[in-house]
mmJSON file of the N, C-alpha and C atoms, coordinates in Angstrom:
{"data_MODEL":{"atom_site":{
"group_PDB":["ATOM","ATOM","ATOM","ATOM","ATOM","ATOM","ATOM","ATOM","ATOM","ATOM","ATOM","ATOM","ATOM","ATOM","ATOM","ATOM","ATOM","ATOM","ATOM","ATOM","ATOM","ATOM","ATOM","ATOM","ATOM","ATOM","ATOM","ATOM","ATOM","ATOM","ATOM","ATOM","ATOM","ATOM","ATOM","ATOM","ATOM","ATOM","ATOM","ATOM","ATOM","ATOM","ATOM","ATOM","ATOM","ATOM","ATOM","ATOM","ATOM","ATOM","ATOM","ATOM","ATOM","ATOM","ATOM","ATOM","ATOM","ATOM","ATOM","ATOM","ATOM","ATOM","ATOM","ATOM","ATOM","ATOM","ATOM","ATOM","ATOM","ATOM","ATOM","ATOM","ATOM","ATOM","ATOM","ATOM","ATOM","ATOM","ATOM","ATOM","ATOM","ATOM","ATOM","ATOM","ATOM","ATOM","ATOM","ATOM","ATOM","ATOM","ATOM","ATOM","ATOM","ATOM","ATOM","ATOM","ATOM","ATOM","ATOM","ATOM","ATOM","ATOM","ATOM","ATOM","ATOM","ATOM","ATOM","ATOM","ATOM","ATOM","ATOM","ATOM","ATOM","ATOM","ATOM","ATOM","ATOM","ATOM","ATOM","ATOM","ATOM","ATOM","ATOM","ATOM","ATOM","ATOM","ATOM","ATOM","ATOM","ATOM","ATOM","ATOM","ATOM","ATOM","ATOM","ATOM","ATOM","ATOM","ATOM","ATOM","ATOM","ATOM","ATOM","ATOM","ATOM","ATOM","ATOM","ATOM","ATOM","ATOM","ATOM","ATOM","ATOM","ATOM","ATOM","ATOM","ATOM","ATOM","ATOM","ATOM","ATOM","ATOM","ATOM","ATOM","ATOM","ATOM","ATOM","ATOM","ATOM","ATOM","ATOM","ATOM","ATOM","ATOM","ATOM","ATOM","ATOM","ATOM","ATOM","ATOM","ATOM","ATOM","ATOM","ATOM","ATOM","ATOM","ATOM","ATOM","ATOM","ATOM","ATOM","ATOM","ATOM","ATOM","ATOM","ATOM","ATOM","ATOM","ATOM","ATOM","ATOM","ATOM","ATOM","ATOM"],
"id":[1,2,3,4,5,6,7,8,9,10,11,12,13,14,15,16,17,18,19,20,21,22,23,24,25,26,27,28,29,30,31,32,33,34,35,36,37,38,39,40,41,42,43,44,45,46,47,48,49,50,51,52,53,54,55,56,57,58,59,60,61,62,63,64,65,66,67,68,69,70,71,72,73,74,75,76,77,78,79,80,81,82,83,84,85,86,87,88,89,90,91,92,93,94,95,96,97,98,99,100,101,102,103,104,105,106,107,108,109,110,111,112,113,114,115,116,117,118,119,120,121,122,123,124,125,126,127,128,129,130,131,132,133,134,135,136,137,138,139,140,141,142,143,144,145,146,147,148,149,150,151,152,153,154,155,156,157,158,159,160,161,162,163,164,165,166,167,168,169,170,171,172,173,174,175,176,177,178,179,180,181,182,183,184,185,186,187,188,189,190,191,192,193,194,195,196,197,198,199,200,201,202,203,204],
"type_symbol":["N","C","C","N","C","C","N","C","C","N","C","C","N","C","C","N","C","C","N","C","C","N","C","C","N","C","C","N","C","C","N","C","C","N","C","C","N","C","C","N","C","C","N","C","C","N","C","C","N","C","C","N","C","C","N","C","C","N","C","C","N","C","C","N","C","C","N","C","C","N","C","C","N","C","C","N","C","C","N","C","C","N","C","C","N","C","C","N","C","C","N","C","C","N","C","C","N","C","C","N","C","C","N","C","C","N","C","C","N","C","C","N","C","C","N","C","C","N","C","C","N","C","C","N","C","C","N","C","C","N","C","C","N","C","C","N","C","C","N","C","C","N","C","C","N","C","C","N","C","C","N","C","C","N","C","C","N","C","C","N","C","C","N","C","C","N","C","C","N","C","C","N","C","C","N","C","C","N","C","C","N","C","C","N","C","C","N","C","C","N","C","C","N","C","C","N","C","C","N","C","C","N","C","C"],
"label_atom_id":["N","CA","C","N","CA","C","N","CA","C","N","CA","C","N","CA","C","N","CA","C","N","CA","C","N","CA","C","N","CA","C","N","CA","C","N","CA","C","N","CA","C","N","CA","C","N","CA","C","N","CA","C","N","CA","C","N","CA","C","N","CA","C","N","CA","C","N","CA","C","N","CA","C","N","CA","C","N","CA","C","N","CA","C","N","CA","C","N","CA","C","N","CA","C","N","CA","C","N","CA","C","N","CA","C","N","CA","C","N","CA","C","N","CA","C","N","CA","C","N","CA","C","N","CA","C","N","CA","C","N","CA","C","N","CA","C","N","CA","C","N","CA","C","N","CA","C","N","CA","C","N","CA","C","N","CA","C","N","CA","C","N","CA","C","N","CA","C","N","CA","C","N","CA","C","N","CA","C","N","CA","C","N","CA","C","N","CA","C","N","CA","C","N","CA","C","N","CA","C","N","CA","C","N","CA","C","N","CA","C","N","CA","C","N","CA","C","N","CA","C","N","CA","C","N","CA","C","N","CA","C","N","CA","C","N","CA","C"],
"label_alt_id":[null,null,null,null,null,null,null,null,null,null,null,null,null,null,null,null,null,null,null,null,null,null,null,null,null,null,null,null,null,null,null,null,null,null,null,null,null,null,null,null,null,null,null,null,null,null,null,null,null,null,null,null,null,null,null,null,null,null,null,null,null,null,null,null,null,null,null,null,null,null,null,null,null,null,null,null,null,null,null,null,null,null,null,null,null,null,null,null,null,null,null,null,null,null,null,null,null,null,null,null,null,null,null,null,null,null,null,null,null,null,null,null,null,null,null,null,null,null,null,null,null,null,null,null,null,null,null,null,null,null,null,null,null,null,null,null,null,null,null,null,null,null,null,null,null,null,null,null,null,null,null,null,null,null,null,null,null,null,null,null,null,null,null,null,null,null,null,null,null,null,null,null,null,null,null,null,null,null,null,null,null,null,null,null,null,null,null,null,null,null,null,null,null,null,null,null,null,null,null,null,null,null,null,null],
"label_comp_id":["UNK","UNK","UNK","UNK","UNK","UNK","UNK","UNK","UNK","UNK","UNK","UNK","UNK","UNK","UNK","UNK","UNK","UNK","UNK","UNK","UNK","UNK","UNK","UNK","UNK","UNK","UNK","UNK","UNK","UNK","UNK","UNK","UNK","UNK","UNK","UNK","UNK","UNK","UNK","UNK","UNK","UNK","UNK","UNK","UNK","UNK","UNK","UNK","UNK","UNK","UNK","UNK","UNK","UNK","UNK","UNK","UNK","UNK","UNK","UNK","UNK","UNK","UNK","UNK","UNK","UNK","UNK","UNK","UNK","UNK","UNK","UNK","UNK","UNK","UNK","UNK","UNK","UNK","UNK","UNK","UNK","UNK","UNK","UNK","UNK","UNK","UNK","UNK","UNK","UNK","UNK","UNK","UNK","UNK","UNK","UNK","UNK","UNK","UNK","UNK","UNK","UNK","UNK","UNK","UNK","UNK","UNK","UNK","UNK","UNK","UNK","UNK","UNK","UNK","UNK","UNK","UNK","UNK","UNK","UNK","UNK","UNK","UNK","UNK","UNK","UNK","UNK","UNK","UNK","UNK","UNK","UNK","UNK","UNK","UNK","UNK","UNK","UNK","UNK","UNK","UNK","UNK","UNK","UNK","UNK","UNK","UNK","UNK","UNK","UNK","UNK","UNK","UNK","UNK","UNK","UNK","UNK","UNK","UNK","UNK","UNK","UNK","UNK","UNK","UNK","UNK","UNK","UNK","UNK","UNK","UNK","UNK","UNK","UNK","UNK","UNK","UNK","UNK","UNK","UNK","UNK","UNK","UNK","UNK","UNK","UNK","UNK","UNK","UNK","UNK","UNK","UNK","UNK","UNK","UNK","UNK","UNK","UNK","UNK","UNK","UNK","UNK","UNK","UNK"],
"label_asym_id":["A","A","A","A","A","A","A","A","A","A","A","A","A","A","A","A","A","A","A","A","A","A","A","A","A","A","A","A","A","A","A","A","A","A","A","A","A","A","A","A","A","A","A","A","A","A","A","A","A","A","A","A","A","A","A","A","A","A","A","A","A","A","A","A","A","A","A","A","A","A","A","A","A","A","A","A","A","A","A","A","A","A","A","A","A","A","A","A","A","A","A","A","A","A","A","A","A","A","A","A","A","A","A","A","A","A","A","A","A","A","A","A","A","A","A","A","A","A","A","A","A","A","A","A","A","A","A","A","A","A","A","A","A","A","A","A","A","A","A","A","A","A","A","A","A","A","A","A","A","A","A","A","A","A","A","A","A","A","A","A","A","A","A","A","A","A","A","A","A","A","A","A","A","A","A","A","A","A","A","A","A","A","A","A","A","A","A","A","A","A","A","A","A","A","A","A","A","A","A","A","A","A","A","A"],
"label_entity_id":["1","1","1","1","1","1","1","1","1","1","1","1","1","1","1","1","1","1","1","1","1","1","1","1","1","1","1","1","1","1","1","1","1","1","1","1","1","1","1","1","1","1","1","1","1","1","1","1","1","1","1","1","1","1","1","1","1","1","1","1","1","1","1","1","1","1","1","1","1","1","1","1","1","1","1","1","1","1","1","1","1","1","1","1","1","1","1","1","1","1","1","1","1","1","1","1","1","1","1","1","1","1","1","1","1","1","1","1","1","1","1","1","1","1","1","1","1","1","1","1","1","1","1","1","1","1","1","1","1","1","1","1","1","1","1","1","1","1","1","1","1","1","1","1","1","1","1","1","1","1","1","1","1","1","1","1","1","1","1","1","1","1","1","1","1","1","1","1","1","1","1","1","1","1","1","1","1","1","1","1","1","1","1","1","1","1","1","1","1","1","1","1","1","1","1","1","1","1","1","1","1","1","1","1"],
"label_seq_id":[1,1,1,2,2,2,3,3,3,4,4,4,5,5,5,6,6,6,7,7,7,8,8,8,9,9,9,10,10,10,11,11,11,12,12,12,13,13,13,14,14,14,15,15,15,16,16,16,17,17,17,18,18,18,19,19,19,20,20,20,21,21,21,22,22,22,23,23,23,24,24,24,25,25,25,26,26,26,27,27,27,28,28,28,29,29,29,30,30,30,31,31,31,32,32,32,33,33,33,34,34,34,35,35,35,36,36,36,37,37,37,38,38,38,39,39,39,40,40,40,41,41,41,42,42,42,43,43,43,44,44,44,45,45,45,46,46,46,47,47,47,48,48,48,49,49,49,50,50,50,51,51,51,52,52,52,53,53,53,54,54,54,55,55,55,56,56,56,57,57,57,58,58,58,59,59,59,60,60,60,61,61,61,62,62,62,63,63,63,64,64,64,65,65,65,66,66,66,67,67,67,68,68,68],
"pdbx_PDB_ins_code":[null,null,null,null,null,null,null,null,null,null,null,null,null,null,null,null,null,null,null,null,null,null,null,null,null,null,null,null,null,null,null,null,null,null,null,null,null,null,null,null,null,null,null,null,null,null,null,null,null,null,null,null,null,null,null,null,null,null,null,null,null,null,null,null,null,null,null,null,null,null,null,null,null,null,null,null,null,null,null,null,null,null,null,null,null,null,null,null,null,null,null,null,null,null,null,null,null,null,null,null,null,null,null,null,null,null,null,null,null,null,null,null,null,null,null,null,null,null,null,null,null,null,null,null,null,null,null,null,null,null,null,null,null,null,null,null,null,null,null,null,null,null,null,null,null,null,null,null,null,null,null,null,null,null,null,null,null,null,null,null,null,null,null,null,null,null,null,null,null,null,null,null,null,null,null,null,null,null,null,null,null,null,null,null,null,null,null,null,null,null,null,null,null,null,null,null,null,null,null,null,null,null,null,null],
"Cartn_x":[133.048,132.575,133.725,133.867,135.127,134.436,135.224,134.922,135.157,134.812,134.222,134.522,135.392,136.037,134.832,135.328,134.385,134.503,136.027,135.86,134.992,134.734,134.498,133.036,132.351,130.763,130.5,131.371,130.629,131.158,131.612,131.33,130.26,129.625,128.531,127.322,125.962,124.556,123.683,122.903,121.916,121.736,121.057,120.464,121.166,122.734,123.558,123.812,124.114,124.688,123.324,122.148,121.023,121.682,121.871,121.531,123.223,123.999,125.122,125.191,124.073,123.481,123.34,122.283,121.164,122.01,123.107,123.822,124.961,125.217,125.829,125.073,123.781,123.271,123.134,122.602,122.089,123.205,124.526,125.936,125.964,125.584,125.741,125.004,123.185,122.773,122.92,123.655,123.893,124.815,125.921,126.996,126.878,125.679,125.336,124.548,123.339,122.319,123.096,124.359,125.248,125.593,126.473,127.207,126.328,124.872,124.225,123.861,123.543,123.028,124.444,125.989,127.254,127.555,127.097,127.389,128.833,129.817,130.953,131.12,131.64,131.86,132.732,132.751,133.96,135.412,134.456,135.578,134.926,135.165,134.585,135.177,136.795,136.882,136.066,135.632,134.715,133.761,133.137,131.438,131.694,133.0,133.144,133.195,134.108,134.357,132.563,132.501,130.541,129.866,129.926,129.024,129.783,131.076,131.841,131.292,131.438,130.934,129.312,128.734,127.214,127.188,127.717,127.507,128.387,129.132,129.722,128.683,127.978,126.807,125.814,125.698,124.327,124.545,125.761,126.296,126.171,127.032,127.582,125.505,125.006,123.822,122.899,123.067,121.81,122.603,124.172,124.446,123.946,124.562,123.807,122.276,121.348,120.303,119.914,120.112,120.62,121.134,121.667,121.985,121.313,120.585,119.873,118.309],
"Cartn_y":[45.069,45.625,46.329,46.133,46.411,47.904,49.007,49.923,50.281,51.129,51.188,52.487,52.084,53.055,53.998,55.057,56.342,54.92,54.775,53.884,52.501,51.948,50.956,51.179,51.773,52.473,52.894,53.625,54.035,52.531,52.062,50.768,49.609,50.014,48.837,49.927,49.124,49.112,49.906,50.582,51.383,50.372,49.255,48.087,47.456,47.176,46.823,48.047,49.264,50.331,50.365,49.973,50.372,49.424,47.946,46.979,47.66,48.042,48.413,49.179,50.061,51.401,50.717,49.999,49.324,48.349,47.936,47.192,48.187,49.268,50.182,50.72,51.368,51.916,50.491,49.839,48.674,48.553,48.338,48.116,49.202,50.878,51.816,52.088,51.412,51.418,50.825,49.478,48.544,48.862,49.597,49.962,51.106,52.085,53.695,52.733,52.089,51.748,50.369,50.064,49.08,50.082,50.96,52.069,52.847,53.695,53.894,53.453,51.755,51.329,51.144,50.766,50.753,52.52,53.49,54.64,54.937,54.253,54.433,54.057,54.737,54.016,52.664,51.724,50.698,51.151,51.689,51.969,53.611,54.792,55.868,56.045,55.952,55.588,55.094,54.219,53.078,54.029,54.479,54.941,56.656,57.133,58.225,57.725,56.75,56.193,55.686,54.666,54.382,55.58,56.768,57.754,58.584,58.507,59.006,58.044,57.104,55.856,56.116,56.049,56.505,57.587,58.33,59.768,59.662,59.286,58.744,58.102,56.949,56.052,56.897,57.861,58.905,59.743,60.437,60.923,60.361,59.669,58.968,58.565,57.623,57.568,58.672,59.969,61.206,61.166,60.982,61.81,60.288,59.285,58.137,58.41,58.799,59.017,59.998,61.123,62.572,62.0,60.98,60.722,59.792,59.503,58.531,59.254],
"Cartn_z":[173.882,172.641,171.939,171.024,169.671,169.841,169.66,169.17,167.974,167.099,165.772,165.382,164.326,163.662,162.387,162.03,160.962,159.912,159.217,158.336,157.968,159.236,159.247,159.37,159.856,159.808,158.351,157.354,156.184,155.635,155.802,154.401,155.384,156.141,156.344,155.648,155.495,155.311,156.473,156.035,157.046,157.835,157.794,158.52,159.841,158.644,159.634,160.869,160.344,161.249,162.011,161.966,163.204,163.877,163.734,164.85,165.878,164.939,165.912,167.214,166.621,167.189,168.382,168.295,169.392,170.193,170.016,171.011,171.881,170.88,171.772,172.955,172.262,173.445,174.704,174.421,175.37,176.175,175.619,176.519,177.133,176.793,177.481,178.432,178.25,179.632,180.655,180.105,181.404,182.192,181.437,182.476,183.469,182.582,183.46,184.217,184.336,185.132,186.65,185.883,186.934,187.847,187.372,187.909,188.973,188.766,189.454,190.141,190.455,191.579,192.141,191.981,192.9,193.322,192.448,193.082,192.056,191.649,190.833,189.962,188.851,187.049,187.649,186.778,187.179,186.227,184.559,183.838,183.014,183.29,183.19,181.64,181.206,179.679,178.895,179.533,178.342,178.415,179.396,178.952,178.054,178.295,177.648,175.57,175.614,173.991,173.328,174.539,174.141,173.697,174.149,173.916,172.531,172.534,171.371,170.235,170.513,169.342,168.888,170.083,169.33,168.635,168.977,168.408,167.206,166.739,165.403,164.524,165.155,164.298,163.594,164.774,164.275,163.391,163.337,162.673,160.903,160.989,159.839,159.273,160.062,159.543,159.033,159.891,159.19,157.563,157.534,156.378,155.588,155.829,154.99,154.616,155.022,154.8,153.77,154.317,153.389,151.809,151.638,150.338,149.407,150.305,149.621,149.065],
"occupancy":[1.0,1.0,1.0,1.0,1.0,1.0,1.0,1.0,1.0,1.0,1.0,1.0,1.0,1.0,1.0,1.0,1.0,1.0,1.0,1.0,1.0,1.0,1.0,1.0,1.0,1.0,1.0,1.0,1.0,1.0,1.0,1.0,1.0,1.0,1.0,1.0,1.0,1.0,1.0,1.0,1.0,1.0,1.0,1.0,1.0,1.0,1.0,1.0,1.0,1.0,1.0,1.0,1.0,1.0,1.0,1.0,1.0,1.0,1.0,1.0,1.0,1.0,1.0,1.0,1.0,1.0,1.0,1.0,1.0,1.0,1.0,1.0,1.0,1.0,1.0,1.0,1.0,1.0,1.0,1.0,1.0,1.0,1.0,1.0,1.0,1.0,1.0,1.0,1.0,1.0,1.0,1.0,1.0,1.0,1.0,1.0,1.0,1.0,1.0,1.0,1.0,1.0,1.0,1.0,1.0,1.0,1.0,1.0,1.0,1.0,1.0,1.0,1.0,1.0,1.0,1.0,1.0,1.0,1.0,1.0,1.0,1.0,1.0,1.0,1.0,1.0,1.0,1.0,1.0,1.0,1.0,1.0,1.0,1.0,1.0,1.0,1.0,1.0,1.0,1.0,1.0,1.0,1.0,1.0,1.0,1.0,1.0,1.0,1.0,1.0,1.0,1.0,1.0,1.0,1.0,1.0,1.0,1.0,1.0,1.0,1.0,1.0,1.0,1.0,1.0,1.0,1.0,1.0,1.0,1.0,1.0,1.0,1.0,1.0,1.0,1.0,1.0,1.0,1.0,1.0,1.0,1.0,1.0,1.0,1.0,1.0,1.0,1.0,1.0,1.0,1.0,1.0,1.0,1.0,1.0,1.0,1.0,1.0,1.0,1.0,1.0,1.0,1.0,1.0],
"B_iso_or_equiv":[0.0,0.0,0.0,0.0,0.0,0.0,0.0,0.0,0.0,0.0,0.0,0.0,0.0,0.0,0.0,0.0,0.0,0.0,0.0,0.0,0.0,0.0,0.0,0.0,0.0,0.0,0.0,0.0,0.0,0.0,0.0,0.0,0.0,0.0,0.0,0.0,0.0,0.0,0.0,0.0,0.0,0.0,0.0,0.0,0.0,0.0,0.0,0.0,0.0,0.0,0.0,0.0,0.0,0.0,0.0,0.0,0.0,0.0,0.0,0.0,0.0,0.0,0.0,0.0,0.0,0.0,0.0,0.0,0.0,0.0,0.0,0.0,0.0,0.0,0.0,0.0,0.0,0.0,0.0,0.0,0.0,0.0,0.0,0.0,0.0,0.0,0.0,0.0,0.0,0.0,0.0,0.0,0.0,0.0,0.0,0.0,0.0,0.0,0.0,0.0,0.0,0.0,0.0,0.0,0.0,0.0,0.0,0.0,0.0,0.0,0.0,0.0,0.0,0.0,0.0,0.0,0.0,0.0,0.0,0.0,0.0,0.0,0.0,0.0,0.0,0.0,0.0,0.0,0.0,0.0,0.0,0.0,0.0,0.0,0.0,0.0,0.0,0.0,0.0,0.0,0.0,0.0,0.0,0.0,0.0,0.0,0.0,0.0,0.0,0.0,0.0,0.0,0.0,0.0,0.0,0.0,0.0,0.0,0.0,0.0,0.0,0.0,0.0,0.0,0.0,0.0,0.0,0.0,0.0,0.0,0.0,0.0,0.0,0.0,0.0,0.0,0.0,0.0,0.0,0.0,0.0,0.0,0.0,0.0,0.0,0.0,0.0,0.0,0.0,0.0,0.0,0.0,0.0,0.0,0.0,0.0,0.0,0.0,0.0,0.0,0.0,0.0,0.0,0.0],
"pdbx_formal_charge":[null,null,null,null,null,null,null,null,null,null,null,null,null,null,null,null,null,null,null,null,null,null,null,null,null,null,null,null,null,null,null,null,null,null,null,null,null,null,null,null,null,null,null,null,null,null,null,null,null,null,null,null,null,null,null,null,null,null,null,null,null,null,null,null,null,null,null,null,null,null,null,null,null,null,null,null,null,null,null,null,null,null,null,null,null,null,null,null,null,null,null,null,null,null,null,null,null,null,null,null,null,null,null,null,null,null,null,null,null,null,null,null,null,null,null,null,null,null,null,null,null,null,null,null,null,null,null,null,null,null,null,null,null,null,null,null,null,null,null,null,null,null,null,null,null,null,null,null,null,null,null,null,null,null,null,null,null,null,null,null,null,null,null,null,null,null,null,null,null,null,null,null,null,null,null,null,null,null,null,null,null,null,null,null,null,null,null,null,null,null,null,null,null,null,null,null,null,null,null,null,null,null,null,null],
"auth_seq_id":[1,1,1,2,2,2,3,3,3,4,4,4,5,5,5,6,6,6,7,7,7,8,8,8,9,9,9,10,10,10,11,11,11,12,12,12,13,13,13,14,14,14,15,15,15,16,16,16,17,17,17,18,18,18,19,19,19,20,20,20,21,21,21,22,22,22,23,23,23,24,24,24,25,25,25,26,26,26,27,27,27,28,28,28,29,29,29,30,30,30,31,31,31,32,32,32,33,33,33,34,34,34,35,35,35,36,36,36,37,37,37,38,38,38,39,39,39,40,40,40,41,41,41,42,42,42,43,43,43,44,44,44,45,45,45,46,46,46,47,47,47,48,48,48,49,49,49,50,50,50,51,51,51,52,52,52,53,53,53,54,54,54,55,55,55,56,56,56,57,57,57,58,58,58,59,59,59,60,60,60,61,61,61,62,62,62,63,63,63,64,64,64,65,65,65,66,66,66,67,67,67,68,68,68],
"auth_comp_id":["UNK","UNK","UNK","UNK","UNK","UNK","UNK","UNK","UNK","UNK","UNK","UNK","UNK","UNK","UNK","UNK","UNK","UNK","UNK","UNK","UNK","UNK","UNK","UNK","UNK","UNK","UNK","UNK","UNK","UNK","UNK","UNK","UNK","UNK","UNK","UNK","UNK","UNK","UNK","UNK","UNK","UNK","UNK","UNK","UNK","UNK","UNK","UNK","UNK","UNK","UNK","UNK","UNK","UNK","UNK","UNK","UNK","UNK","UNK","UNK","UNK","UNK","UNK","UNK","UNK","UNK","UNK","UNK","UNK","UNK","UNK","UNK","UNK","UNK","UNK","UNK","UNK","UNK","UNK","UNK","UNK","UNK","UNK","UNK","UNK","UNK","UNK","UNK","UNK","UNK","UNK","UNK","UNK","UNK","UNK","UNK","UNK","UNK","UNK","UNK","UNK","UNK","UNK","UNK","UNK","UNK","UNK","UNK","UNK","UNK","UNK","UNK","UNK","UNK","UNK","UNK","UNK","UNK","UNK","UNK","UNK","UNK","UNK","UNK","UNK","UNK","UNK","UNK","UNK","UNK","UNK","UNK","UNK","UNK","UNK","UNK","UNK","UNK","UNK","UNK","UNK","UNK","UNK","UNK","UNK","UNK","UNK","UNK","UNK","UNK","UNK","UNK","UNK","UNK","UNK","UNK","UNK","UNK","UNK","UNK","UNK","UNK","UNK","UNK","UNK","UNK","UNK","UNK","UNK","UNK","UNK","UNK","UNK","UNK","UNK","UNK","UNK","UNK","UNK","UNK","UNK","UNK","UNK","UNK","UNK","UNK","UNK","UNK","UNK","UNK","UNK","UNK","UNK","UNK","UNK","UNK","UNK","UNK","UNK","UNK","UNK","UNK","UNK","UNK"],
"auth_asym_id":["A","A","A","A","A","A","A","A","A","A","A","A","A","A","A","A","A","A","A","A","A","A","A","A","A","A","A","A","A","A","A","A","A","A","A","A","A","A","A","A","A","A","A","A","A","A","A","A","A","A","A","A","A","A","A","A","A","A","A","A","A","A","A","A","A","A","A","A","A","A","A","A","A","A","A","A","A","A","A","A","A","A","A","A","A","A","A","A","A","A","A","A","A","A","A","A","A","A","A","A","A","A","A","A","A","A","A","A","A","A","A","A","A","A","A","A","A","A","A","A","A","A","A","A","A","A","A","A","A","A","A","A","A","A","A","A","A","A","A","A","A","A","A","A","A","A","A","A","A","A","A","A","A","A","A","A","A","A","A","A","A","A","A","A","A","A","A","A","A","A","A","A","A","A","A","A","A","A","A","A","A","A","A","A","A","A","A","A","A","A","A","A","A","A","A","A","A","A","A","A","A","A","A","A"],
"auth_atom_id":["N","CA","C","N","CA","C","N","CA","C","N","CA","C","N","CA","C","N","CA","C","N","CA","C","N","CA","C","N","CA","C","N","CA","C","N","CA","C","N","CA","C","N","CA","C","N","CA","C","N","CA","C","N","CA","C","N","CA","C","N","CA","C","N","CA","C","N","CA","C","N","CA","C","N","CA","C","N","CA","C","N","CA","C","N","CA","C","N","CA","C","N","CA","C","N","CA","C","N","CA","C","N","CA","C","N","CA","C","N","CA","C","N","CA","C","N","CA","C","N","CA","C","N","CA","C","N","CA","C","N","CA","C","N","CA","C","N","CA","C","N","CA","C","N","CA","C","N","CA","C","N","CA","C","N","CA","C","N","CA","C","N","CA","C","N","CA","C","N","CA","C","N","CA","C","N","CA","C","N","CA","C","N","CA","C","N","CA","C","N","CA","C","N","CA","C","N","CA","C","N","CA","C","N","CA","C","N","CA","C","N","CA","C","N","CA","C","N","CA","C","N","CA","C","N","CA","C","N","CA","C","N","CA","C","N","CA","C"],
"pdbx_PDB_model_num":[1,1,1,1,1,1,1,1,1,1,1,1,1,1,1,1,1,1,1,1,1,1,1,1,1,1,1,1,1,1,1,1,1,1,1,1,1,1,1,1,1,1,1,1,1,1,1,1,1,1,1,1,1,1,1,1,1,1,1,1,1,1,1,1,1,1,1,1,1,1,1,1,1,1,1,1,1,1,1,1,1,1,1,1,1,1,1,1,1,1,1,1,1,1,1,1,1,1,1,1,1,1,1,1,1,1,1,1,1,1,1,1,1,1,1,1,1,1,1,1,1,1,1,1,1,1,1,1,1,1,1,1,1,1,1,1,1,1,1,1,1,1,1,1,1,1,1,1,1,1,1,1,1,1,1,1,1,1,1,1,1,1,1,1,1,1,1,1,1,1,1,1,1,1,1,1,1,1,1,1,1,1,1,1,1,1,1,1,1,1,1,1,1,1,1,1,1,1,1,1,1,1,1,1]
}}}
């Protein structure tokens, strides 16, 4: 999964930025819910940027909203 820049989130569409949302999280549970059943992250970076990245989407989306 490409990670995803501030810039590149405000020039997409509410619509688009949900479905982004929803594949982040999904990639983020598979790797916490992999990880938990092996007991060890495989890549503990990635799931730290995944959660930086969501929390960017949400972000950027309340204020998208807020303006509309």
């Amino acid at each position: 999964m490409v990670i995803l820049r501030t810039k590149e989130i405000r020039a997409m569409e509410i619509e688009e930025i949900q479905k982004k949302l929803d594949e982040l999280k999904a990639e983020h549970s598979k790797i916490v819910s992999k990880s938990a059943a092996a007991g060890i992250y495989e890549d503990p970076g990635k799931v730290k940027e995944l959660k930086r990245t969501i929390a960017r989407v949400l972000t950027i989306m309340s204020e998208k909203t807020k303006e509309n």
